[in-house]
MMTF fields as JSON, N, C-alpha, C and O atoms, coordinates in Angstrom:
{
  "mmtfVersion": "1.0.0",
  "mmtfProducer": "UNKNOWN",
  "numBonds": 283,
  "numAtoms": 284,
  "numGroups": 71,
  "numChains": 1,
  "numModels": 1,
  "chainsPerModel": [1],
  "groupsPerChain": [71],
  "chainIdList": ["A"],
  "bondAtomList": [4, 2, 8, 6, 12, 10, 16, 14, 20, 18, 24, 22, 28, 26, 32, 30, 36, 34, 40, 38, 44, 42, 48, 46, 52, 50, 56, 54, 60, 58, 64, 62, 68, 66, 72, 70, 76, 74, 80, 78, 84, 82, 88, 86, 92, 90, 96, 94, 100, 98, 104, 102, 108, 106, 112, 110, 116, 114, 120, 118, 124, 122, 128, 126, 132, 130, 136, 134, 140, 138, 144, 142, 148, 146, 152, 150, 156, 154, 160, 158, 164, 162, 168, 166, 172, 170, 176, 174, 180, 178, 184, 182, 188, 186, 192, 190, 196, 194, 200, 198, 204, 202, 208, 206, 212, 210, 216, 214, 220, 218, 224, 222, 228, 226, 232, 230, 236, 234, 240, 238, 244, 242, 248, 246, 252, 250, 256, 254, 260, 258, 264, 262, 268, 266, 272, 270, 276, 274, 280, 278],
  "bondOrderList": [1, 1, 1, 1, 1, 1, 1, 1, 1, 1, 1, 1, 1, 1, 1, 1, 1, 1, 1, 1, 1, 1, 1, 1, 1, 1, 1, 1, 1, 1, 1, 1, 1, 1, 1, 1, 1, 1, 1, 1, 1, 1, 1, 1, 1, 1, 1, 1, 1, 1, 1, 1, 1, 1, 1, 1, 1, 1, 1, 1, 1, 1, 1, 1, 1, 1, 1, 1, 1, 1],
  "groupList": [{"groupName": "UNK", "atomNameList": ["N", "CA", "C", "O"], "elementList": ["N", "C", "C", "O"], "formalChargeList": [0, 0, 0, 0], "bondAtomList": [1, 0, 2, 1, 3, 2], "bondOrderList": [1, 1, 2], "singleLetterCode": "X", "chemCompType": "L-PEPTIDE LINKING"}],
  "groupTypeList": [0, 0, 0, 0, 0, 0, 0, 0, 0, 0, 0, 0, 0, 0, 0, 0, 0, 0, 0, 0, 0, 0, 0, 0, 0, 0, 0, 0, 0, 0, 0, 0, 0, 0, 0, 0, 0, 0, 0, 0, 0, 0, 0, 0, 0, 0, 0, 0, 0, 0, 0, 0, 0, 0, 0, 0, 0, 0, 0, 0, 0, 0, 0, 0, 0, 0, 0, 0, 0, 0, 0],
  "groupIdList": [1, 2, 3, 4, 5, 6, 7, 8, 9, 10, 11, 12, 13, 14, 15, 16, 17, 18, 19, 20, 21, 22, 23, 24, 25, 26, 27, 28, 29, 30, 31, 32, 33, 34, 35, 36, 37, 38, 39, 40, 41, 42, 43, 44, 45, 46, 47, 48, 49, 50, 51, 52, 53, 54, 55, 56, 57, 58, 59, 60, 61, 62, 63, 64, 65, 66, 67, 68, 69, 70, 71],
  "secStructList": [7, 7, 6, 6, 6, 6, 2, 2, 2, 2, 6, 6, 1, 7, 1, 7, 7, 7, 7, 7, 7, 7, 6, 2, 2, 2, 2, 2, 6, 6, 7, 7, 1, 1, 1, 2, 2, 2, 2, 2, 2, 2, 2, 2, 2, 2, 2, 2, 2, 7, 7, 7, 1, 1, 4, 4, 4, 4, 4, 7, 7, 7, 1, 1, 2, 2, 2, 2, 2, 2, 7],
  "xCoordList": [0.853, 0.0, 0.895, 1.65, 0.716, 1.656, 0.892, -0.297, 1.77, 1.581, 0.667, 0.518, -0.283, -1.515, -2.498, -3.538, -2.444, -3.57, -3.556, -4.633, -2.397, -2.105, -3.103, -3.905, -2.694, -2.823, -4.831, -5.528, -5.34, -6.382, -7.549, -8.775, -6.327, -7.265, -7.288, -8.191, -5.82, -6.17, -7.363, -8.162, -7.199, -8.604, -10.162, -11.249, -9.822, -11.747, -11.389, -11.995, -11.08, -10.791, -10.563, -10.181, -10.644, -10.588, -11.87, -12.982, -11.694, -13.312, -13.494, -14.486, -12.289, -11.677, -10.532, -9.684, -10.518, -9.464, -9.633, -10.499, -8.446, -8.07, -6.891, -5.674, -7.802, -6.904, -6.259, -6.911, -5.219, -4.277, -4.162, -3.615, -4.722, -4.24, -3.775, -3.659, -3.559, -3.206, -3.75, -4.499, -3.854, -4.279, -4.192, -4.913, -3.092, -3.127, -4.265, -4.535, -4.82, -5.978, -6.933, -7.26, -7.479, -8.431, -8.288, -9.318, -7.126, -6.661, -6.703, -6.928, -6.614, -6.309, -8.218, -8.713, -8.921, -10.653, -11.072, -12.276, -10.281, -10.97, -11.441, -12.259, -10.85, -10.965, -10.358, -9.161, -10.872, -9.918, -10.333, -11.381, -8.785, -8.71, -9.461, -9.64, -9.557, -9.66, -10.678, -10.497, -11.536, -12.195, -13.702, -13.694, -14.445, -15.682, -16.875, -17.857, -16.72, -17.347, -16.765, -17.341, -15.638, -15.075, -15.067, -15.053, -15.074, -15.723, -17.286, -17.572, -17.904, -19.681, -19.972, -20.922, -19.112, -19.316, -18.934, -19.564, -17.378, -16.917, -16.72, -15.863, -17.76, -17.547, -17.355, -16.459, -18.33, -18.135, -16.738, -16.202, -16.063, -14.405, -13.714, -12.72, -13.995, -13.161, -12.914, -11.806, -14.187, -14.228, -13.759, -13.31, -13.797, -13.66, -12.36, -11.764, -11.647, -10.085, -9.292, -8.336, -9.726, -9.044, -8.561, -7.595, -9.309, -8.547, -8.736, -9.83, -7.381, -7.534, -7.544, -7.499, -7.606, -7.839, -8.415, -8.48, -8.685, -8.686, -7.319, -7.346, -6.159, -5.057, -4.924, -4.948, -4.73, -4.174, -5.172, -4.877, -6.062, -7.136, -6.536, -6.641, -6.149, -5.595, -4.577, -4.1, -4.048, -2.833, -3.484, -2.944, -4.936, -5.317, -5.54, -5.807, -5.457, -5.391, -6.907, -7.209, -7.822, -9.278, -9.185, -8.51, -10.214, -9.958, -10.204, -9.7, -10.951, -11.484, -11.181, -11.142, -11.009, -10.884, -12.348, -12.454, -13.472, -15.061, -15.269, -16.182, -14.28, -14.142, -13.753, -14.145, -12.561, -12.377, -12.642, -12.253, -13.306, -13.849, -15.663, -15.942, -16.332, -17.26, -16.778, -17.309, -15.445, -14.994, -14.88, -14.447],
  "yCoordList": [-1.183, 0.0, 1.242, 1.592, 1.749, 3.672, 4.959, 5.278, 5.427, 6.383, 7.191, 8.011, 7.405, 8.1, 7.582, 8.231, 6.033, 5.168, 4.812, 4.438, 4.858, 4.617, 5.725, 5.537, 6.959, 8.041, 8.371, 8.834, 7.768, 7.872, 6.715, 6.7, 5.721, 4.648, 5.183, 4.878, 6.132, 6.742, 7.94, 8.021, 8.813, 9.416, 8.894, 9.315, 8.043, 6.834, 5.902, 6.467, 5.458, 5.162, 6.371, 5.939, 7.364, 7.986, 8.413, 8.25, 8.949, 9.211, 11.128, 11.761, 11.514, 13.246, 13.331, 12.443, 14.351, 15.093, 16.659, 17.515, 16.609, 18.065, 18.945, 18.819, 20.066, 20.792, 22.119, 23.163, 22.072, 23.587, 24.495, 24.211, 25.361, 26.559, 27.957, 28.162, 28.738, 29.819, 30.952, 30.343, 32.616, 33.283, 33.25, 33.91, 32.288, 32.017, 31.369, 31.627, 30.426, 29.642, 30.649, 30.728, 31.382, 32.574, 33.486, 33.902, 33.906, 34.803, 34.0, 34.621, 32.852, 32.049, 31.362, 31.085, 31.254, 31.67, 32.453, 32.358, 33.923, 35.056, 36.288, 37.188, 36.091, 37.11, 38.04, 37.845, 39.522, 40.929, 41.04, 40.804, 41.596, 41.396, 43.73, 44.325, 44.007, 45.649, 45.98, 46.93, 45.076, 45.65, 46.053, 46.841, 45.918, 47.018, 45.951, 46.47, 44.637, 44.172, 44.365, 44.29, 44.597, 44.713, 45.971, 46.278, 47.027, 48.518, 48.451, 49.062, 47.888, 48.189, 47.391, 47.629, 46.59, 45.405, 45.757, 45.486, 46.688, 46.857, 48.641, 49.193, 49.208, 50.568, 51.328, 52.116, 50.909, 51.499, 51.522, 52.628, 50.477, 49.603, 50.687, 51.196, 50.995, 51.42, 53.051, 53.585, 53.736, 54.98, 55.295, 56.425, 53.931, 54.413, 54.381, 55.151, 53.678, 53.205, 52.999, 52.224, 53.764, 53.457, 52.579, 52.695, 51.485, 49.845, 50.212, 50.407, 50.235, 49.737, 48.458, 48.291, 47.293, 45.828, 44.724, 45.191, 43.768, 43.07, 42.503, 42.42, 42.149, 41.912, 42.634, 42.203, 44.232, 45.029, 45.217, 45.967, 44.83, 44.717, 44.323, 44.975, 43.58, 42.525, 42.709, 41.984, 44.078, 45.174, 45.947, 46.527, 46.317, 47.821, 47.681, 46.575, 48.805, 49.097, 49.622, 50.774, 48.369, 48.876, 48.691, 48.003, 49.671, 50.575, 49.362, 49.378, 48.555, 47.47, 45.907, 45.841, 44.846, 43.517, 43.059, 42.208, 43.718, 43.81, 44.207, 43.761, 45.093, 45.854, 45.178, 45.191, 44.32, 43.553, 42.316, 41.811, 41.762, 40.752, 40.85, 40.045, 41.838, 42.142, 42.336, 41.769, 43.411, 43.471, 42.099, 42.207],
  "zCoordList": [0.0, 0.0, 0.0, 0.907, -0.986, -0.422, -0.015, -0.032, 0.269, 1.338, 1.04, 1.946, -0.143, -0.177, 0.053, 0.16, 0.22, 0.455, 1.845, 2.311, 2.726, 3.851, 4.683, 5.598, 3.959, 4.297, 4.283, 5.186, 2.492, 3.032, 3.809, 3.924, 4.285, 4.549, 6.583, 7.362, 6.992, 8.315, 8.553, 9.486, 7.41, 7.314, 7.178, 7.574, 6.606, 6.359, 8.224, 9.134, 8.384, 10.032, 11.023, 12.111, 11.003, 11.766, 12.532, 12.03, 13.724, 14.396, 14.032, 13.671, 14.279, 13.768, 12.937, 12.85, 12.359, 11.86, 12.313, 12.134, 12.949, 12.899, 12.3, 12.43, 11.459, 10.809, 11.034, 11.055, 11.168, 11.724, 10.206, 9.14, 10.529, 9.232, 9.732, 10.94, 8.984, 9.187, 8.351, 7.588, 7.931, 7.497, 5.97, 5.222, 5.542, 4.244, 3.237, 2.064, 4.171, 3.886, 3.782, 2.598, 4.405, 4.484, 3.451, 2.92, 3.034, 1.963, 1.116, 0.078, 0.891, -1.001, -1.269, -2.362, 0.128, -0.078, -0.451, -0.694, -0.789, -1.081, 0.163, -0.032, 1.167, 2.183, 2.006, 1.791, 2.006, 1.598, 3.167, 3.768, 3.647, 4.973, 5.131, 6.194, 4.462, 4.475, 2.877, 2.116, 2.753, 1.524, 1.811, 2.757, 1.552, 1.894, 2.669, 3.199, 2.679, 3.805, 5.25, 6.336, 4.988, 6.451, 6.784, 7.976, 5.68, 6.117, 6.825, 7.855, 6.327, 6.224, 7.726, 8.471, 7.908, 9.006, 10.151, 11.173, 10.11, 11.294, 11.588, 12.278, 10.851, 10.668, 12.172, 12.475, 12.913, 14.267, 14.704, 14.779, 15.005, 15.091, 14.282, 14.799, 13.415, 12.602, 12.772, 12.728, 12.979, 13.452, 14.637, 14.829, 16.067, 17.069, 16.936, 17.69, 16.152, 16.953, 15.738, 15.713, 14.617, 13.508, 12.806, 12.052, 13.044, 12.846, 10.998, 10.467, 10.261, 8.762, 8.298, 7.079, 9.21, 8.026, 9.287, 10.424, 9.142, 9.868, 10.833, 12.061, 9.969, 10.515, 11.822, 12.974, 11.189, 12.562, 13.491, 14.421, 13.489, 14.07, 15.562, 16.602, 15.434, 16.876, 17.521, 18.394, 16.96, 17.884, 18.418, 19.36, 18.074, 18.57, 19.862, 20.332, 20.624, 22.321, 22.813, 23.125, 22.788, 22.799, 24.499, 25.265, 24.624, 25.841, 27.136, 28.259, 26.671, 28.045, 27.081, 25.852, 27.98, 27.516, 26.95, 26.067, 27.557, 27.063, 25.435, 24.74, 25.006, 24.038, 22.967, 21.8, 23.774, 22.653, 22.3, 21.247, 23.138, 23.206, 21.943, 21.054, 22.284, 21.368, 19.918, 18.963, 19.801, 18.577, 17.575, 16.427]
}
């Protein structure tokens, strides 16, 4: 048996798979991390605290852990 069949005979036996990704996966789906759904969506966010994209989103210094937790 080789290793793609090995491979999908542990996936068909399996009870889970879990998959680790990163922001790349999200971006090669088609996510514009700063394009006009994320204007229209997060406009408040954006006015209060100037956030320009989603990325930097998750540096900004929102005023309470409440704050950012809703964000």
């Amino acid at each position: 048996m080789d290793k793609i069949q090995q491979f999908r005979q542990l996936i068909a036996d399996a009870d889970y798979v879990l998959i680790g990704a990163g922001a790349g996966l999200s971006a090669a789906a088609g996510l514009d991390y700063a394009g006009e759904d994320f204007r229209r969506k997060f406009r408040e966010w954006i006015n209060r605290y100037g956030i320009p994209d989603l990325y930097t989103s998750g540096f900004s210094p929102f005023e309470t852990e409440e704050e950012r937790r809703a964000y």
